[in-house]
C-alpha positions as CSV (number, residue, x, y, z in Angstrom):
1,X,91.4,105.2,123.6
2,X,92.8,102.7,125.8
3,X,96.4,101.3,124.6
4,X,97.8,98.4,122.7
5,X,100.5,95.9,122.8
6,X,101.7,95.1,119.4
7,X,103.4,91.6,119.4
8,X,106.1,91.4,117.1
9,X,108.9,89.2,119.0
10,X,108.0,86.0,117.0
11,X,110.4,83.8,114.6
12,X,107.9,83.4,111.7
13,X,109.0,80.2,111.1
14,X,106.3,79.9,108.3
15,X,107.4,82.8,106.9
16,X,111.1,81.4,106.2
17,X,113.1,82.4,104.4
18,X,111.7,86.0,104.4
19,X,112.3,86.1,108.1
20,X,115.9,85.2,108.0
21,X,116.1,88.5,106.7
22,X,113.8,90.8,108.5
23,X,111.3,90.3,111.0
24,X,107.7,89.6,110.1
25,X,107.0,93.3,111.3
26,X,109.6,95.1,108.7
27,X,108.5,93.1,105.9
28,X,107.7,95.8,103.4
29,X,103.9,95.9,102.2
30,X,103.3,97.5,98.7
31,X,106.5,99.9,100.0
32,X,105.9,100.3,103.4
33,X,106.6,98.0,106.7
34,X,103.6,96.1,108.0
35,X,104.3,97.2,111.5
36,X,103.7,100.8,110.1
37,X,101.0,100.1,108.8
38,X,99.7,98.6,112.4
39,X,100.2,101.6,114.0
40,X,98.6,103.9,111.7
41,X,95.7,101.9,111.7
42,X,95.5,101.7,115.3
43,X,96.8,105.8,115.6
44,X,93.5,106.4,113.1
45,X,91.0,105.5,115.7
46,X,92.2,106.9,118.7
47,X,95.6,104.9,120.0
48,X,98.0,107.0,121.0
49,X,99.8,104.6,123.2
50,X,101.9,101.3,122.2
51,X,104.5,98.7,123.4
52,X,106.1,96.6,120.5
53,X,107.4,93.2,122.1
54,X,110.9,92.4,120.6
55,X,113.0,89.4,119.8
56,X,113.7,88.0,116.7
57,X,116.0,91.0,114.7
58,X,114.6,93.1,116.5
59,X,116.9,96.2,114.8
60,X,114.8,95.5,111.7
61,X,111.5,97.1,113.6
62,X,112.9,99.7,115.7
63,X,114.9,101.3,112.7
64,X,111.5,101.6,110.8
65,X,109.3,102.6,113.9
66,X,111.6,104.5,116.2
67,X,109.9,106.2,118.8
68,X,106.4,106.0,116.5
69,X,106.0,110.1,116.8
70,X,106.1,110.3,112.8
71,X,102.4,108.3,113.3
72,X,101.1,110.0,115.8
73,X,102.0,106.9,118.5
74,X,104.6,106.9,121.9
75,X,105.9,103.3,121.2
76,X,107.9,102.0,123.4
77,X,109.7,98.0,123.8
78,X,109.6,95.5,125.4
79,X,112.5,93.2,125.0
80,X,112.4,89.0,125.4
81,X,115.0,86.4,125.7
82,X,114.0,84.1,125.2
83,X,110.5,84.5,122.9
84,X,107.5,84.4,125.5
85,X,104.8,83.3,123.3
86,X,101.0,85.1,123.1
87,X,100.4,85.0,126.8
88,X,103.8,85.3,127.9
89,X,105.1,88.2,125.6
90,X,102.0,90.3,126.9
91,X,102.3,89.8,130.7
92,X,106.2,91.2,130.5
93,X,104.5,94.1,128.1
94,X,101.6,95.0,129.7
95,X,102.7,96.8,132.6
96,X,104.6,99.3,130.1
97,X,100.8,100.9,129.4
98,X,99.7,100.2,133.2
99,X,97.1,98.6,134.4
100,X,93.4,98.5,133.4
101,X,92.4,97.3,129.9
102,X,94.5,97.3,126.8
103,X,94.3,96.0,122.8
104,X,96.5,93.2,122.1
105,X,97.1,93.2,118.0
106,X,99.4,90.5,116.4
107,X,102.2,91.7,114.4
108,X,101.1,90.1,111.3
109,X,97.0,91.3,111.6
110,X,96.7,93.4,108.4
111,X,92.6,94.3,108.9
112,X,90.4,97.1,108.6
113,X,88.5,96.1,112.1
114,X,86.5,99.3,114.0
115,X,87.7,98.9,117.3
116,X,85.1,101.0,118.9
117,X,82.6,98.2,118.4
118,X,85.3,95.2,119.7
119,X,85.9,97.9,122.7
120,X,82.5,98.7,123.1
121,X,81.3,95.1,123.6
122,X,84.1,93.9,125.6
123,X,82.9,96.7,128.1
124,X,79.3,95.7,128.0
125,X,80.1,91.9,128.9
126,X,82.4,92.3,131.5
127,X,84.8,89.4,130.3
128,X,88.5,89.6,131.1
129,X,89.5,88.7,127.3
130,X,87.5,89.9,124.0
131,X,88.8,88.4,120.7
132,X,87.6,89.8,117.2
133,X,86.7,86.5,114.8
134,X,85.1,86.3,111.4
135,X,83.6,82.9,110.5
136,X,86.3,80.3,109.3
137,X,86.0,80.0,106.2
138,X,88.8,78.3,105.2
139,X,88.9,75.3,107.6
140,X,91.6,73.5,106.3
141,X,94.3,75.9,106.1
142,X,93.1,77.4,109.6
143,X,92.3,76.0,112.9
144,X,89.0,77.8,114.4
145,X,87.2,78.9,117.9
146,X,83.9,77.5,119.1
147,X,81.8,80.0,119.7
148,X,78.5,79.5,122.1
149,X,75.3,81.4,121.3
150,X,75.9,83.9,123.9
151,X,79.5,85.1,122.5
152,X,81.6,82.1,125.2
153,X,84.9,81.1,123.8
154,X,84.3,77.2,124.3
155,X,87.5,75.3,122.8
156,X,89.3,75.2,119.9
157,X,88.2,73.3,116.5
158,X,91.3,71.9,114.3
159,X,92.7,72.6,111.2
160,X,90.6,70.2,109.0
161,X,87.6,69.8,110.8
162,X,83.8,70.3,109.1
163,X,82.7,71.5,112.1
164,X,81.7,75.4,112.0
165,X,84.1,78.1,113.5
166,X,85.4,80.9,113.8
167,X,88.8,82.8,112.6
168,X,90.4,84.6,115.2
169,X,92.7,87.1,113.0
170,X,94.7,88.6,115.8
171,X,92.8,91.8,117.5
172,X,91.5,91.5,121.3
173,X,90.5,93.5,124.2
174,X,92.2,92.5,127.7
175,X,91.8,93.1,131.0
176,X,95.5,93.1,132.0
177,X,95.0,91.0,135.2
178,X,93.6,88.0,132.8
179,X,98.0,87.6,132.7
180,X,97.9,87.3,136.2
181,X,98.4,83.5,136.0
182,X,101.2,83.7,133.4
183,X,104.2,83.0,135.2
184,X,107.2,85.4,134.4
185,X,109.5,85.0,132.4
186,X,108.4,81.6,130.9
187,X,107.2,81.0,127.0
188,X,103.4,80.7,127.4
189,X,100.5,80.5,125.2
190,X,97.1,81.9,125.2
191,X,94.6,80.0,123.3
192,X,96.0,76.7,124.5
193,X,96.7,77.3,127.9
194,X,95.7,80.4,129.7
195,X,92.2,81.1,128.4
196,X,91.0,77.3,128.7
197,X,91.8,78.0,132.4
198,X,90.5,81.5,132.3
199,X,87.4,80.1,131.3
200,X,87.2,77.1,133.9
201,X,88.0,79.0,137.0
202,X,85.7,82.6,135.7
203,X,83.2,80.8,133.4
204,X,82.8,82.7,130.5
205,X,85.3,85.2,131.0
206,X,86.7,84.5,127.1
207,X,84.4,85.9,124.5
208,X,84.2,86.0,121.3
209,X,82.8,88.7,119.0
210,X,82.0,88.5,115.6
211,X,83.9,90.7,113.7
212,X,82.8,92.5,110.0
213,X,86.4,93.0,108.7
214,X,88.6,92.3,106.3
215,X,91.9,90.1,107.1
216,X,94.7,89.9,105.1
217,X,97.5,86.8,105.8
218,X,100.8,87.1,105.2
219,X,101.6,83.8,106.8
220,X,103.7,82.4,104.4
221,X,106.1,83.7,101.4
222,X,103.2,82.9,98.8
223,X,100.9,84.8,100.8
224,X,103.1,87.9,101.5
225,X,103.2,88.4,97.7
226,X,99.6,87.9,97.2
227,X,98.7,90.6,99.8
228,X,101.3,92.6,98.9
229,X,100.4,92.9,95.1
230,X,96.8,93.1,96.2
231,X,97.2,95.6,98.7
232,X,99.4,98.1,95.8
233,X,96.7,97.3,93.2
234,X,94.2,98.9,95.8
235,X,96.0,101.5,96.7
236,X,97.5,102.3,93.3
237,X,101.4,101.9,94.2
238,X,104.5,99.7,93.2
239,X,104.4,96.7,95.0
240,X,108.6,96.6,93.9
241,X,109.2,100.6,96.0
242,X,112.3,99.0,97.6
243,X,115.3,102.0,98.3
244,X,118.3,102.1,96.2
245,X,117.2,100.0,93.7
246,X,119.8,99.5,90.7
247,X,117.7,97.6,87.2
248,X,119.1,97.5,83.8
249,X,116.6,99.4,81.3
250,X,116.5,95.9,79.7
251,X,115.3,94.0,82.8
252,X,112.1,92.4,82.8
253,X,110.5,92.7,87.1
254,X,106.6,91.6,86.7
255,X,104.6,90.8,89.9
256,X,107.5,90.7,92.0
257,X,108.4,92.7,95.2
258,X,112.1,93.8,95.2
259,X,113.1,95.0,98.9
260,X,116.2,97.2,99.5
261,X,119.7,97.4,97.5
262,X,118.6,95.0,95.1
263,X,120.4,95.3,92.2
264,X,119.1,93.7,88.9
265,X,121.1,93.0,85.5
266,X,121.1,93.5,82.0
267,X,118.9,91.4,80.4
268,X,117.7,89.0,83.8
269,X,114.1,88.5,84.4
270,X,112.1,88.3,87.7
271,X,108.6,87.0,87.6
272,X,106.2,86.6,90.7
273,X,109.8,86.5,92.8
274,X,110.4,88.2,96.1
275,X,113.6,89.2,96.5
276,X,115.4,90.3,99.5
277,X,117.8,93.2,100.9
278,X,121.0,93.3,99.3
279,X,120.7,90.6,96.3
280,X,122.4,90.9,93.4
281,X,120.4,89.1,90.3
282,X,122.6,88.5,87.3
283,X,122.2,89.3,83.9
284,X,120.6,86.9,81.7
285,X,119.0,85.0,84.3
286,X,115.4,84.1,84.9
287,X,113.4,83.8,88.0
288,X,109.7,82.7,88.1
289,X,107.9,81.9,91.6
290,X,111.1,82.0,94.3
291,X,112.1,83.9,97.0
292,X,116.1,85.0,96.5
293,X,118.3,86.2,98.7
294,X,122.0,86.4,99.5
295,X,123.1,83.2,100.7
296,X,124.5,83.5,104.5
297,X,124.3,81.4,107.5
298,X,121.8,78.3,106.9
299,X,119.8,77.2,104.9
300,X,115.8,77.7,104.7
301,X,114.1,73.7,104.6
302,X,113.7,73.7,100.1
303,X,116.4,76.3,99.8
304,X,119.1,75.8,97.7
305,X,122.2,77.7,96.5
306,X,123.3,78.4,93.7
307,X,126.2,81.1,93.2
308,X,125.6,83.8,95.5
309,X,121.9,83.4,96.6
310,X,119.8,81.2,98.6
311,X,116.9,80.1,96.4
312,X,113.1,78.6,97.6
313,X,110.1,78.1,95.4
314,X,107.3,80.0,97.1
């Protein structure tokens, strides 16, 4: 199985305030860190290979992945200062798993995609970039690909538009000398700059294959929980399985995910809450439909404070 580059250097600035806390990667899903569960899903069919691109706190992914041998993966880093973007974070990355053809997987793509298929087509069409899309389906929360009959990449359809398209959810197949063009070193995008002039100067080298798989977004705080109470439900687990957790036998925790050394008091209640490393709740409080966490450095935009924690409707 041909390797992958995991990309899990970006800010999640959608994700905030979560992501002042971890990065998007470490963010714990029904008890365990999505990146894990990335690289077990890739380790199940076949990868045994994998660079994880770094920036934003990046200690908060390597302490959960190390060296990846405890899922069957080598992973090795790829640092970035600054962030390099889709295109740019892959052409410092790429020449970690050498040259040829490699996955690229977004750090947020919870799916349940057969890559052999993805893999298999990429081979047959000879295009420098393959990308793995399910029809969009919801067209105003996401912006789409246009798709010609024969599998082309043609543009980009906005967020908004009625005009049919396609959701790419974050798995592709590369060639890695489609990054020839990147420069180094420099933030640089894919869909809205390198493969609009991978296609114009090698028609038709961006394709597009239409994927049956599930996708799971965790995009924003209010989507994290959803997924993450979904995803325990299915798998029959504690969406709360945060480590040394301290809760009064009187506290009330329903549909809430409580991440590490939270510690909860007599009598407070936590409803449909997310609440973050470290934070204290204090008895004989109530929480319904926030994020909460301890209250240092600035603030999140809709956070406010009150005593010691930082408080945002999700």
């Amino acid at each position: 199985m041909i390797p992958a580059v995991v990309l899990t250097a970006g800010l999640a600035t959608r994700l905030r305030p979560l992501s002042y806390v971890r990065a998007k990667g470490a963010l714990p899903v029904a008890g365990e860190p999505l990146v894990r569960r990335i690289l077990r899903w890739l380790a199940q069919q076949g990868v045994t290979e994998a660079v994880l691109n770094l920036h934003h706190l990046p200690h908060t992914l390597t302490s959960v992945v190390g060296d990846g041998s405890d899922l069957g993966v080598r992973v090795k880093y790829s640092w970035e200062q600054p962030v390099l973007g889709s295109a740019g974070g892959p052409k410092r990355a790429l020449p970690l798993v050498g040259t040829g053809r490699a996955l690229i997987v977004n750090g947020d793509t919870l799916t349940n995609l057969d890559l052999a298929p993805l893999i298999r087509a990429h081979e047959a069409s000879g295009a420098l970039v393959t990308l793995a899309a399910v029809p969009n389906t919801e067209p105003q929360k996401y912006s789409g690909l246009a798709m010609a009959e024969d599998g082309r990449m043609t543009g980009v359809i906005p967020r908004g538009s009625t005009e049919a398209s396609f959701h790419f959810f974050g798995v592709q197949v590369v060639e890695t000398r489609a990054f020839d063009l990147v420069p180094e070193g420099v933030p640089y995008e894919t869909i809205a700059t390198l493969y609009p002039t991978l296609n114009a100067t090698e028609p038709g080298s961006v394709r597009i294959v239409r994927a049956d798989a599930e996708s799971l977004d965790i995009g924003t705080p209010a989507d994290y929980l959803e997924t993450s109470l979904r995803m325990a439900a299915r798998e029959r687990r504690t969406a709360i399985a945060g480590r040394h957790l301290a809760i009064a036998a009187d506290a009330r925790i329903e549909r809430s995910i409580l991440w590490d050394d939270v510690v909860v008091e007599a009598a407070a209640m936590v409803k449909e809450c997310v609440v973050t490393d470290g934070v204290r709740v204090p008895a004989d409080t109530s929480w319904h439909g926030v994020t909460l966490r301890v209250a240092t450095g600035e603030l999140a935009p809709g956070e406010r404070r009150i005593g010691d924690l930082a408080v945002a409707p999700l």
